[in-house]
VEXZADREN-956219 format. One record per residue (C-alpha): residue in three letters; x, y, z; residue number from 0; chain. Coordinates in steps of 0.02 Angstrom, whole numbers, plus 32768, in hexadecimal, padded with zeros to 4 digits. Layout:
 residu   c1   c2   c3 num chaine
    ALA    X    Y    Z NUM      A
...
! end
This chain:
 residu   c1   c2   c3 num chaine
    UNK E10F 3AD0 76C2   0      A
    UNK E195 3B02 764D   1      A
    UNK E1AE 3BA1 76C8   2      A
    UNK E0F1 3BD7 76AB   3      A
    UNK E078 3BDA 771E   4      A
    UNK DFDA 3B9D 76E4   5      A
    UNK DF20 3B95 771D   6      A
    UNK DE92 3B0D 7709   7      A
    UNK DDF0 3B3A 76DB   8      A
    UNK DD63 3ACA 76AA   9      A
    UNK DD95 3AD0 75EF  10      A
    UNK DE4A 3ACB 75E5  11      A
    UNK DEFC 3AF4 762F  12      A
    UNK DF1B 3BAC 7605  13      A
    UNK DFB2 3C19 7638  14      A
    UNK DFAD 3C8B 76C1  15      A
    UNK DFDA 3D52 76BC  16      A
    UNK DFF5 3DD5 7748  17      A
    UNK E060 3E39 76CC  18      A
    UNK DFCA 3EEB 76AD  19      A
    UNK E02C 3F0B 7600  20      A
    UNK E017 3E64 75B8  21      A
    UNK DF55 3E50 760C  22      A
    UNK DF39 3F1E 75B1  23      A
    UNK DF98 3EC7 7522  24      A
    UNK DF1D 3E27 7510  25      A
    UNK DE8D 3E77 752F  26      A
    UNK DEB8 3F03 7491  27      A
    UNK DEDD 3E7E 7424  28      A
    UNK DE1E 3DFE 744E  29      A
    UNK DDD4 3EA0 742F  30      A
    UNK DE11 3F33 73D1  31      A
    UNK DE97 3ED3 7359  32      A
    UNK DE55 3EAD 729D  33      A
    UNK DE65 3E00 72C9  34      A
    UNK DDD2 3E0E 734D  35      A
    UNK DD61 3EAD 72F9  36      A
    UNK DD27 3EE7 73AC  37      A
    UNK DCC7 3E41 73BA  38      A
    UNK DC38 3E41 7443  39      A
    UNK DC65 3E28 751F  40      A
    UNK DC26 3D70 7516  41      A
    UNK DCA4 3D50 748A  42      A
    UNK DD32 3DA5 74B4  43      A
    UNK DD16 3D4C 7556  44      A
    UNK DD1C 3CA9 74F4  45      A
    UNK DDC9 3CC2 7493  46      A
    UNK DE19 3D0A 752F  47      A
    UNK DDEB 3C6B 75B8  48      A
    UNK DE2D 3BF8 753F  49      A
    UNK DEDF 3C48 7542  50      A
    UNK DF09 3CAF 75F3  51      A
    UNK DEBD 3CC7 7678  52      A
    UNK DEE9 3D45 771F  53      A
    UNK DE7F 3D7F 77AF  54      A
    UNK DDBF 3DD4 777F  55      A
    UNK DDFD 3DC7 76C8  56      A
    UNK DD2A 3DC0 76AC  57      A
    UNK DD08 3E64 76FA  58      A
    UNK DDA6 3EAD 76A2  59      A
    UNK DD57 3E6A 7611  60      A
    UNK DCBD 3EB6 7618  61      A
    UNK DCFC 3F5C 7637  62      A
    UNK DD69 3F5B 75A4  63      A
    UNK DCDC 3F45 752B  64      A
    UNK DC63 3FB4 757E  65      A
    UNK DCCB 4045 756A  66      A
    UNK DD08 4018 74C4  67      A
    UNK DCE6 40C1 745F  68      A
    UNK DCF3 4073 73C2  69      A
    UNK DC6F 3FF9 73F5  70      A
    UNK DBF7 407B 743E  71      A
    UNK DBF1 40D5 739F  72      A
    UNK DBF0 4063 7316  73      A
    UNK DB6F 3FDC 7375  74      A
    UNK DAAD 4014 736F  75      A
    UNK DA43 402D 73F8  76      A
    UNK D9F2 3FAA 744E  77      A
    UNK D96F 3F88 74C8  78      A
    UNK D8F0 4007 74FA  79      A
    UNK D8FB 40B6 74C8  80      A
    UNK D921 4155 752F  81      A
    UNK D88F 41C0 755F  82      A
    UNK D7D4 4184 75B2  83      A
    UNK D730 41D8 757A  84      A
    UNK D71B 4289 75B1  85      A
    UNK D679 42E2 75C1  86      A
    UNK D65C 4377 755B  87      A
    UNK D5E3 43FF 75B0  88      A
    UNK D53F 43E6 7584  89      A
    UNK D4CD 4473 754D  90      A
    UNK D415 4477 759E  91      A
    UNK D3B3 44BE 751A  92      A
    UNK D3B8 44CD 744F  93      A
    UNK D447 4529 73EE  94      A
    UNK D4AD 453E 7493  95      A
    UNK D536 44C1 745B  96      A
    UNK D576 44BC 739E  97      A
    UNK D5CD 445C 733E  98      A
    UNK D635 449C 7299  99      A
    UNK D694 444C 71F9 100      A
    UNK D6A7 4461 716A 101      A
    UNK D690 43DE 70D9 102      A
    UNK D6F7 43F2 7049 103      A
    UNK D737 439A 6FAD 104      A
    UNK D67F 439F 6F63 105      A
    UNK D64C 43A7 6EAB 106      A
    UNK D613 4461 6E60 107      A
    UNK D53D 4463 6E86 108      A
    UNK D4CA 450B 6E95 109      A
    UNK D4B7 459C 6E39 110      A
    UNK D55C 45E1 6E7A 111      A
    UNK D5C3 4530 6E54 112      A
    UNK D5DC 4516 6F13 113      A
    UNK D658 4480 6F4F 114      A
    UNK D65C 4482 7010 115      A
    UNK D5E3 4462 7099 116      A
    UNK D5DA 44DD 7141 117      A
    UNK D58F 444C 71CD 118      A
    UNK D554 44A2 7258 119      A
    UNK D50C 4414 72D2 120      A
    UNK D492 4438 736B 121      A
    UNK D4C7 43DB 7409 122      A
    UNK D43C 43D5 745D 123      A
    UNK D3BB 43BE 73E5 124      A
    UNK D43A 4359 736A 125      A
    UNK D3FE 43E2 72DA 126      A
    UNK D470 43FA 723E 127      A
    UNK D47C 448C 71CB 128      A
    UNK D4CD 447F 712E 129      A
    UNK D510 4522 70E4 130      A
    UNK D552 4510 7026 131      A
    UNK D5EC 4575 7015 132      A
    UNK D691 457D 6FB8 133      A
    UNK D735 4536 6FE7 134      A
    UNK D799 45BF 6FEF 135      A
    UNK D729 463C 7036 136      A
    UNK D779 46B6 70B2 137      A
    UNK D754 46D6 716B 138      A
    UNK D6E4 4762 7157 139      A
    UNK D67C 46F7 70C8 140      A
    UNK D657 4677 7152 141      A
    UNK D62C 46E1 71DF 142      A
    UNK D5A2 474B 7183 143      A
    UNK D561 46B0 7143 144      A
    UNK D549 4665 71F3 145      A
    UNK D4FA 4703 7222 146      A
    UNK D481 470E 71A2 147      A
    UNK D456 4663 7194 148      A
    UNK D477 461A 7240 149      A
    UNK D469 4698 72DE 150      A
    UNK D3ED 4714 7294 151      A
    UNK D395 4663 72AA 152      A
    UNK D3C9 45FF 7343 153      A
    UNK D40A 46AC 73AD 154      A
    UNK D4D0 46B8 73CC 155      A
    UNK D518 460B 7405 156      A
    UNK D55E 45F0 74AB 157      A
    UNK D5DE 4572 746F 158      A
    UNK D62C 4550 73CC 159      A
    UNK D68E 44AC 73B3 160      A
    UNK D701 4499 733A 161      A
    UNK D7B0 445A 72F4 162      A
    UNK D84E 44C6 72DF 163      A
    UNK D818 451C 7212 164      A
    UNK D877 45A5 71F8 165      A
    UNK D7D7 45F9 71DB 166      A
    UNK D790 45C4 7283 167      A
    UNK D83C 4608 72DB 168      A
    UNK D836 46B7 7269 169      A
    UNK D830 4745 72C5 170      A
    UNK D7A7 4789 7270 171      A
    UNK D73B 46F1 72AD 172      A
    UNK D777 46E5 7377 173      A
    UNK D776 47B1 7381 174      A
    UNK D6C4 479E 733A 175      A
    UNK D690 472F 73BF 176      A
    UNK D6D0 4771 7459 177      A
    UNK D66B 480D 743A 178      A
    UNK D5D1 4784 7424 179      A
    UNK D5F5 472D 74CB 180      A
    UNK D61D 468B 744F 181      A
    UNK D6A1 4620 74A0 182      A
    UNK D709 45CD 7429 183      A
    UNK D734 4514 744F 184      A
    UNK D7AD 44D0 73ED 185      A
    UNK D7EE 4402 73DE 186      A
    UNK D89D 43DB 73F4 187      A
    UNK D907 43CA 7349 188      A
    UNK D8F7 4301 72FE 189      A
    UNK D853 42E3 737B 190      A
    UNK D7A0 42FC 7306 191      A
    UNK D753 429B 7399 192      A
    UNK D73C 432C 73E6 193      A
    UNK D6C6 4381 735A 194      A
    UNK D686 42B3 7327 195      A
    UNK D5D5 4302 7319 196      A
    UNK D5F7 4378 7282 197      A
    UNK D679 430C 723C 198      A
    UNK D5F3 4286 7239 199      A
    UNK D576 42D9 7200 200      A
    UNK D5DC 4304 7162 201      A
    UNK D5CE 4243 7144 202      A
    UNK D520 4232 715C 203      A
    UNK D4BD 42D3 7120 204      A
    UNK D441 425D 70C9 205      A
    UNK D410 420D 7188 206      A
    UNK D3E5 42CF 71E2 207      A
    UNK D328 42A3 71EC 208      A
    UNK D343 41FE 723A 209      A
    UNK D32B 41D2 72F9 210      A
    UNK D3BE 41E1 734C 211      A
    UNK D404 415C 73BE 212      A
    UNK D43C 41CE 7446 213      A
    UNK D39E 4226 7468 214      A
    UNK D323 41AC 741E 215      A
    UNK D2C3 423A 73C7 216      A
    UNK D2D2 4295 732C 217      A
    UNK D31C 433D 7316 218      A
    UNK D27E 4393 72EA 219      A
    UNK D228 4348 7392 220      A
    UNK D29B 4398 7405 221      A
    UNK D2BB 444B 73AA 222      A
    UNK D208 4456 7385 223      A
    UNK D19B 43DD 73EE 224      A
    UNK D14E 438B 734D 225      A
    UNK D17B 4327 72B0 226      A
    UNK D16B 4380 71FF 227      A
    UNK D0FC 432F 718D 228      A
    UNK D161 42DB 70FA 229      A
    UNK D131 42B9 7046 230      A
    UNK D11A 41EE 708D 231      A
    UNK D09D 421B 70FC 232      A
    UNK D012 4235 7077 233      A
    UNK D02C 4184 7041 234      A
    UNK CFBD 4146 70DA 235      A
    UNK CF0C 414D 70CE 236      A
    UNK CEE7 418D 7187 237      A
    UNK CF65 4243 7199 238      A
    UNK CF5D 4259 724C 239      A
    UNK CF6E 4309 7297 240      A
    UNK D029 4312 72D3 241      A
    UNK D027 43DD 730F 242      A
    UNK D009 43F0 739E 243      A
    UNK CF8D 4478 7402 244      A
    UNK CFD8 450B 7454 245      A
    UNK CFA3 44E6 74F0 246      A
    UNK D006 4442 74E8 247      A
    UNK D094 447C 7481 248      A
    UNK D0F6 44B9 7529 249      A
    UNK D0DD 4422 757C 250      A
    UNK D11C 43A6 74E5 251      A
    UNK D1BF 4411 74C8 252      A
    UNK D1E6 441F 759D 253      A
    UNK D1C0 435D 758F 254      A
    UNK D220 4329 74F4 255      A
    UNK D2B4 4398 752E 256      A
    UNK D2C0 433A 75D8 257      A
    UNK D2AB 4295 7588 258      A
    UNK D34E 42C2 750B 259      A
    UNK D3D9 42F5 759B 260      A
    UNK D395 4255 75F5 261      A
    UNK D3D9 41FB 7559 262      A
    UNK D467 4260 754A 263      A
    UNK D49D 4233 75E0 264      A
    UNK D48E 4177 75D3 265      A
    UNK D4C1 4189 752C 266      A
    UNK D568 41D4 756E 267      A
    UNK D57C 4145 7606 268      A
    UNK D563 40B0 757C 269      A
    UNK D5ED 410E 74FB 270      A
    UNK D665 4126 759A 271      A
    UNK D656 4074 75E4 272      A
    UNK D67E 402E 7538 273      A
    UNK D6F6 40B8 7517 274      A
    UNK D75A 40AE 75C0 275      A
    UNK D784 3FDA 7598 276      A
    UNK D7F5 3FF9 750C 277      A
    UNK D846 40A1 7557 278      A
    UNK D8AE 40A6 75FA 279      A
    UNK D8BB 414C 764D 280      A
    UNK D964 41A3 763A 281      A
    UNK D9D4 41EC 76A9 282      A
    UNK DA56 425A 767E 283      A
    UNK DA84 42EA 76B8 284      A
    UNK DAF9 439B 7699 285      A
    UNK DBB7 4372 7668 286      A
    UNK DB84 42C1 7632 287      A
    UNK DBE6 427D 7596 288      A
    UNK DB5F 4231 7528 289      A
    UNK DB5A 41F3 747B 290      A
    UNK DAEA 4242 73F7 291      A
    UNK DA9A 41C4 735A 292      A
    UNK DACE 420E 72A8 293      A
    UNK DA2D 41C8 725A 294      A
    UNK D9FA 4283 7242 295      A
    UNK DAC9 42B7 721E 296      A
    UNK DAE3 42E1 7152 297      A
    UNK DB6F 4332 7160 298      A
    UNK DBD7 4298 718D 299      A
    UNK DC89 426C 711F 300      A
    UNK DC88 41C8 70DC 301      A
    UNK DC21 413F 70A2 302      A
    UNK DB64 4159 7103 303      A
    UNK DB39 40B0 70F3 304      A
    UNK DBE2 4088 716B 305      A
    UNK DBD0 4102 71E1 306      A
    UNK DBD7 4109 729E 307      A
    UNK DB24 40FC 72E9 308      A
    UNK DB5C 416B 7356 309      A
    UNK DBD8 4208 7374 310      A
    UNK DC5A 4253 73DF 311      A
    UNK DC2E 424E 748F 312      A
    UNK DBE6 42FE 74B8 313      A
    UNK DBDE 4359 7548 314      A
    UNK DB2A 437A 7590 315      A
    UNK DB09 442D 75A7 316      A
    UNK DA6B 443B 75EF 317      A
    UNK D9CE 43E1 7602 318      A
    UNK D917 4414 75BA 319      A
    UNK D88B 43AF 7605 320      A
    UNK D89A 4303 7628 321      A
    UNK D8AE 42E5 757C 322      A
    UNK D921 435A 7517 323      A
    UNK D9E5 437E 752F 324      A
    UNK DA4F 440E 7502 325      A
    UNK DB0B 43D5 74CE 326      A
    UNK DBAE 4429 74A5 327      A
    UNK DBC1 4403 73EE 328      A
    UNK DC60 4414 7382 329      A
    UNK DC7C 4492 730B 330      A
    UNK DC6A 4416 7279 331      A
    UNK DBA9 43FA 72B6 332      A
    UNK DBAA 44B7 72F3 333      A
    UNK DB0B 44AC 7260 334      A
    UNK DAA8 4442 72D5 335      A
    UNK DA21 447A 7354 336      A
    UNK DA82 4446 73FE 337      A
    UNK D9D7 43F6 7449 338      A
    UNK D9B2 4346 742A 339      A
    UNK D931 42D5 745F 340      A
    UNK D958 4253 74EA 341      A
    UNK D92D 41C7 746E 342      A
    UNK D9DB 41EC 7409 343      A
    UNK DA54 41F8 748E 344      A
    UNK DAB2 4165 74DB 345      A
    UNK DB12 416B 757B 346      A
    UNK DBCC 4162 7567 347      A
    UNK DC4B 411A 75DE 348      A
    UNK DD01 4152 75BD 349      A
    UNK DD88 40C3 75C8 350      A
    UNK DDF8 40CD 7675 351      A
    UNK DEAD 40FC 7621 352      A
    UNK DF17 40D2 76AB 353      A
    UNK DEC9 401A 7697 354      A
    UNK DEBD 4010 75ED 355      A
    UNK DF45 408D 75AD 356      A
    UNK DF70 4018 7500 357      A
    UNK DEA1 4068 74D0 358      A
    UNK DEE9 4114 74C3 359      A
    UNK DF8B 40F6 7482 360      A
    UNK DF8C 4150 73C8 361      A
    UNK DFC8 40AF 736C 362      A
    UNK E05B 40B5 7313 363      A
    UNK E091 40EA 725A 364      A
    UNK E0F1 407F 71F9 365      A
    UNK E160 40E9 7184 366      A
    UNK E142 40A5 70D0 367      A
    UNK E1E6 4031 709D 368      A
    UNK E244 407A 700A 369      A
    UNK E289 3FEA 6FAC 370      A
    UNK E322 4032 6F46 371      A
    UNK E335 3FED 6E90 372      A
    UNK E282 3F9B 6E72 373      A
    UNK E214 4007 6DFC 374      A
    UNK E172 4015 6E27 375      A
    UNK E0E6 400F 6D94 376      A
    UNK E059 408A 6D87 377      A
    UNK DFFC 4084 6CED 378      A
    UNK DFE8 4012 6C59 379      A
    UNK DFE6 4080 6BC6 380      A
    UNK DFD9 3FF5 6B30 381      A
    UNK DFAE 3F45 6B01 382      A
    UNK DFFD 3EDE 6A6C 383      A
    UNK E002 3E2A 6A5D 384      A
    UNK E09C 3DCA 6A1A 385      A
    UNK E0A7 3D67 6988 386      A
    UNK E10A 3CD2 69A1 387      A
    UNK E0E1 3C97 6A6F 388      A
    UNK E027 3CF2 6A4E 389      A
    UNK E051 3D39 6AF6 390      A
    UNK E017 3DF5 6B2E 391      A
    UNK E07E 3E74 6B5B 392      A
    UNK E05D 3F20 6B9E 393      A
    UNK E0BF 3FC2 6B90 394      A
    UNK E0C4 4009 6C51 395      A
    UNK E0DF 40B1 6CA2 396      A
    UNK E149 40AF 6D2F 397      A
    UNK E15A 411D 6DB8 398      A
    UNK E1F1 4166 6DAC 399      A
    UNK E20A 41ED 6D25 400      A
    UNK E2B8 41A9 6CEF 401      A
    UNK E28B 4103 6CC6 402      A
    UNK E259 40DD 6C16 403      A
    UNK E1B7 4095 6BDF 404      A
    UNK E1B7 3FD9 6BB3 405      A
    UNK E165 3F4D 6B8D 406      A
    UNK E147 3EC2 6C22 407      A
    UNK E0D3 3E12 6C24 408      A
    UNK E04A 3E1C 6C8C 409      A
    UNK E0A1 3DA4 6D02 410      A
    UNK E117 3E30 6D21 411      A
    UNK E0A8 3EBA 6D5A 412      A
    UNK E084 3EBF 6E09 413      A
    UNK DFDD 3EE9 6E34 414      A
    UNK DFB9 3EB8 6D81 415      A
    UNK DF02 3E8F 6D8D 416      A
    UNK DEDA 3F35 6DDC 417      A
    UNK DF3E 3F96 6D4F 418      A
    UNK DF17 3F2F 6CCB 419      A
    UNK DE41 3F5E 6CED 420      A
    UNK DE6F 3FFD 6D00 421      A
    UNK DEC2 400E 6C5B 422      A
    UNK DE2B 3F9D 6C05 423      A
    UNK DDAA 4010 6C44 424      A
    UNK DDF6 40A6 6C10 425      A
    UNK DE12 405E 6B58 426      A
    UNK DD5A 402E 6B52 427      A
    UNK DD24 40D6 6B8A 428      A
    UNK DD95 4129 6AF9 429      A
    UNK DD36 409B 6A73 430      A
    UNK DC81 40DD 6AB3 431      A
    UNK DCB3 4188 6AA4 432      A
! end
């Protein structure tokens, strides 16, 4: 027909193509072109089947938007996230396993006008202890005060649990410790999950006596084997003795001790099972290109709220657990820590440029037209409004140095309106002034 050949589908009669330029050419323009704005697969599957058609133009298709780069970084993330549940040793006695924050941003309160919080949280036992301190104290500050108020009490700590502070990563602090036997654990940069205990216990210091649901006991049962008595208690009329004998004391705390890493460890199984249905486990490994989220990214150029979700693709440079991964970065992130958690990455898939070379093709500059003879206006300098037609006129700057200011109609002026409000806002500001 009319020396085209053409194919029936089930919709209509469209034209069909073995020419690879014009199918690299179609598929650039349903997809990348302003006219499309990278539209979805389904839909630039619809605007292409109504048009042309050539053989596994579907799987070509698909391909072409999956490893879209423009797409990958400026869509979000969807479906489950990177990175199952991973058990965290578990300590067998009291004060073995620690976990530290600090709580800042508080008002002025003590004698000494202190506005941060040191949360030191028992994992075992699930016992806090609040240290008042000062914001900007320095390393050596911190570390006498969790000798004199913390290990001359609960002997030196096995493990200590902790984000990436720059007083938690001094050398002051990690020299200290290795000469105490202390291993240091710290969580990969934009993950708090990792220390969740002291970062929620910031949020709830008013709930530290309550049962917790993990070990279905109070703090004070496990640590000590018995429950304080509290100002409540004398409101009933029958006190019961709560302290126990000595000869049972042993007994109650083996007992009570059991009874908690039973629940720790069903506690753990329940979390997992509910964590591992909306998390898929990843699988990446070294020289991978990935994608990194900019959630956690200030230093971006550009309006934040338009963004890419994501940036680059990045080379992976090494792996850390199951759950943390070392990439090259570039020297304009060369500020970030290179280690970031599985949860912010996104695989990449580079686009095949021997089938799709128009996608890497630097597009073309158009060279500005010079139009010889037409003066261009820049500025309205005055306003002044005639007489005898009542008809406005402004005096207008023009671009080239040689021409004279004169007066022009408003009809006259190209780009008039945006001129003309820039010359009205400027006269207001000079009135207010």
């Amino acid at each position: 027909m009319d020396g085209i050949i053409y194919h029936r589908t089930k919709h209509a009669c469209v034209m069909k193509v073995v020419d690879r330029s014009l199918i690299n050419l179609v598929l650039k323009e349903c997809h990348d072109s302003r006219f499309s704005g990278h539209l979805s697969e389904d839909r630039t599957r619809e605007k292409i089947k109504t048009c042309i058609w050539w053989t596994m133009w579907q799987k070509d298709v698909a391909e072409y938007c999956k490893t879209c780069g423009r797409c990958k970084k400026a869509n979000k993330s969807t479906g489950k996230i990177l990175g199952n549940m991973i058990k965290i040793q578990e300590p067998s006695r009291p004060w073995e396993i620690v976990h530290m924050d600090w709580g800042t941003g508080l008002p002025p309160g003590g004698d000494r006008s202190y506005n941060a919080c040191l949360v030191i949280f028992d994992r075992f036992s699930k016992t806090p202890i609040f240290l008042p301190c000062h914001k900007d104290d320095t390393a050596m500050v911190k570390a006498l005060l969790i000798w004199n108020r913390v290990i001359s009490w609960t002997g030196i700590l096995t493990n200590i649990i902790s984000d990436r502070d720059p007083r938690f990563t001094a050398a002051l602090w990690t020299n200290l410790h290795q000469l105490f036997g202390t291993k240091l654990s710290f969580s990969t940069a934009y993950h708090p999950q990792t220390d969740g205990l002291a970062e929620r216990m910031i949020q709830i210091l008013e709930d530290m006596t309550s049962i917790h649901a993990s070990i279905n006991q109070t703090p004070a049962i496990i640590e000590k084997g018995w429950n304080p008595k509290l100002p409540q208690d004398s409101l009933r009329q029958e006190l019961v003795e709560i302290h126990p004998t000595a000869a049972s004391f042993k007994g109650m705390l083996e007992k009570s001790r059991k009874h908690e890493v039973r629940c720790m460890e069903d506690s753990f199984a329940y979390a997992k099972e509910k964590w591992d249905k909306s998390h898929a486990t990843p699988d990446f490994k070294v020289g991978d290109l990935v994608l990194v989220s900019t959630t956690n990214f200030n230093n971006i150029k550009g309006c934040k709220t338009l963004k890419d979700s994501f940036a680059r693709p990045f080379v992976i440079k090494a792996l850390h657990g199951e759950k943390a991964f070392e990439v090259e970065l570039s020297e304009e992130l060369s500020n970030k820590h290179p280690t970031f958690p599985v949860s912010l990455i996104k695989p990449y898939k580079s686009s095949d440029g021997e089938k799709f070379p128009l996608r890497n093709k630097v597009p073309q500059v158009i060279p500005p037209i010079e139009l010889s003879g037409i003066k261009k206006i820049t500025k309205v300098l005055k306003e002044r409004k005639m007489r005898t037609n009542k008809v406005r006129e402004y005096l207008v700057m023009y671009s080239d140095p040689t021409c004279e200011d004169e007066g022009s109609a408003e009809k006259d002026i190209p780009e008039a309106t945006k001129l003309l409000r820039k010359f009205i806002h400027t006269r207001n500001n000079n009135i207010t002034k």
